[in-house]
N, C-alpha and C positions, 0 to 999 in steps of 0.2 A: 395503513397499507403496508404489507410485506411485500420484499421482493426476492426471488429463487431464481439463480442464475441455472438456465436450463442444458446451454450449447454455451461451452468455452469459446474463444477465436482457437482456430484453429492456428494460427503462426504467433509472429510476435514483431515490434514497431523493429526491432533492432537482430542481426541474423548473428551467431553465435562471431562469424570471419570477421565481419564487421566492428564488431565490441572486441575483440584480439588486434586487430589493426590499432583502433583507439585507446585501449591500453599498453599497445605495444609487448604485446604478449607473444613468442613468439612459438612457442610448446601446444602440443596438445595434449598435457594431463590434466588441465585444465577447464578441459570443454565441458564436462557435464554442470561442474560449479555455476563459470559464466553462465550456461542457459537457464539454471537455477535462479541466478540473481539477477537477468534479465526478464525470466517471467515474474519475480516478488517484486521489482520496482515498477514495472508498468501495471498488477494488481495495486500496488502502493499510492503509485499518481490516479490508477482512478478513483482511486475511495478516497482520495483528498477532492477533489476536483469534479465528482459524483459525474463523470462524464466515462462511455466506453469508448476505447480508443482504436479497437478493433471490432469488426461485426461479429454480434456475440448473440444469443438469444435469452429472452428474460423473462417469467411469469411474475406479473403484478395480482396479488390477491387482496381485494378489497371485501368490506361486508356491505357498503350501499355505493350506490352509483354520486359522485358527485352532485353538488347541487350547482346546477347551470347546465350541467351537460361538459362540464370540460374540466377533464383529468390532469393535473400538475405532477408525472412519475417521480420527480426531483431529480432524478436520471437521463442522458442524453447521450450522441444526441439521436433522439427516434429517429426509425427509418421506415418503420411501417406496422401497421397490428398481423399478427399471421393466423389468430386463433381466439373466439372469445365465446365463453359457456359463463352460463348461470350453474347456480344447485337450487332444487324445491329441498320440501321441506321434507322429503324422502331421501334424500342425499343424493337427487339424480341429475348429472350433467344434464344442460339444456343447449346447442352451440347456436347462437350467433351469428348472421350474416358480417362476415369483416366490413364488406361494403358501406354497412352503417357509420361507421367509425371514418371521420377526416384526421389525417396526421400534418396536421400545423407544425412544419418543422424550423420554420424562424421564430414560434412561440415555444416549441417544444412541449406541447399541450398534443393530449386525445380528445377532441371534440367529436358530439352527437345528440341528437336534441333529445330532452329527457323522455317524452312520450313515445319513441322508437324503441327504448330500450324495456325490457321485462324485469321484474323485481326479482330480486330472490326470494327463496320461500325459508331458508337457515336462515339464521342473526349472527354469525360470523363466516365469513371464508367462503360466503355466497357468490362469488364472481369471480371470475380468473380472468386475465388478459394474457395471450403471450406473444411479446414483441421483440422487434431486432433491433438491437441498436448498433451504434458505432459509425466513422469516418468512412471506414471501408474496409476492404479486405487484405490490403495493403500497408507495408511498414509505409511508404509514403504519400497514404491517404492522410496520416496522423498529422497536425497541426506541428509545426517544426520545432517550437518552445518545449511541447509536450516530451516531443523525442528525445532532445537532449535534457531533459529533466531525467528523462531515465538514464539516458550514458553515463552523466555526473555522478546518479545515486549508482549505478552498477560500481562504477569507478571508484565510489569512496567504501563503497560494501568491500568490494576484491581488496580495495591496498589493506583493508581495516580490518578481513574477515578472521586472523587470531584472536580479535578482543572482541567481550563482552561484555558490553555495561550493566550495571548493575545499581539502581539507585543512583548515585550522585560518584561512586565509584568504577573502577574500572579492573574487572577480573582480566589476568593471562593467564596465559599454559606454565604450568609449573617449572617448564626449565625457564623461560621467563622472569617467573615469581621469583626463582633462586638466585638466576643473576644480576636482579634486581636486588636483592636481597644483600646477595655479598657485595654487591658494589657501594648499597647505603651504610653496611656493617662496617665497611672497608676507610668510607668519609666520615664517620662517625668518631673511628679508632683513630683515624689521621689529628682530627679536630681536637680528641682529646687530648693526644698523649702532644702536641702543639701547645695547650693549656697546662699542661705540666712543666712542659719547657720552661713557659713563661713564670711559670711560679718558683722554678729551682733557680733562676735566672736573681729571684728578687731577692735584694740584700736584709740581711736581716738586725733589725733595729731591737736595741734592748732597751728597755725602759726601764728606770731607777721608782725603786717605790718612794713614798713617805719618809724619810729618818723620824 
């Protein structure tokens, strides 16, 4: 089963004022960022947590109908079916009465008995569902863990948003790299010419050979 996110939320858990309050941000050259890295971390927590956190619309495409009659989207949390067609074996939509379909939302299950439903007539991509999920429509429908998982990640994205990791390392901006650079050139040259010190420092011993 594929799933195509159809209808975005239309807002978002955290409002751009709100995330400048809690970073204590007090400019606005900064606004289009923040709502940038408020919409990547709540896309972030849902694809960790396969839950949508605002009402969003979503086509599920299957090739057969479960067996039992009852669909597991791995996605939550459902709120209702809005639309459901078959394809024959001519590629032709067939829709559905919704009615069919019960939405178990403490299982988070699509239930409907097998013999209600019509087969497809294709062997892939015969079945479309298209459902609503999410809390609600609201930044404060969202489950309150959820939200501030996003504040936190917005939070550590904005203090951190110069660097770029990279593997096991960590790239910056070149005026960065440079004065990084001169400052290790700088402890390096301290250390050595320290090492020198110490060696012109040391008395020097002569050693008689053999007679």
């Amino acid at each position: 089963m594929s799933a195509i996110l159809l209808i975005p939320p239309s807002a978002e858990p955290w409002s751009v004022a709100e995330v400048k309050t809690f970073l204590r941000v007090e400019h606005d050259d900064d606004d289009a960022v923040i709502a940038a890295l408020i919409a990547a971390a709540r896309g972030h927590v849902e694809a960790l947590t396969r839950r949508a956190l605002l009402v969003q619309r979503w086509r599920f495409v299957l090739d057969r109908w479960p067996t039992g009659g009852r669909l597991d989207p791995r996605m939550g949390p459902l709120r209702s079916v809005i639309a459901a067609r078959v394809f024959d074996a001519a590629n032709n939509a067939h829709s559905i009465d919704v009615e069919t379909f019960v939405v178990d939302t403490a299982a988070n299950i699509i239930a409907s008995p097998c013999w209600a439903l019509p087969q497809p007539g294709r062997f892939a991509a015969g079945i479309e569902l298209d459902v609503e999920l999410g809390y609600g429509a609201l930044g404060s429908d969202v489950p309150d863990t959820l939200r501030h998982a996003i504040r936190m990640l917005v939070a550590h994205w904005y203090e951190n948003r110069g660097l770029a990791a990279i593997g096991g390392n960590v790239a910056m901006p070149a005026e960065r790299r440079a004065a990084s650079s001169a400052s290790s050139i700088s402890a390096a040259s301290r250390s050595f010419c320290r090492t020198r010190a110490r060696h012109r420092q040391r008395p020097i011993v002569l050693r008689s050979g053999p007679t």
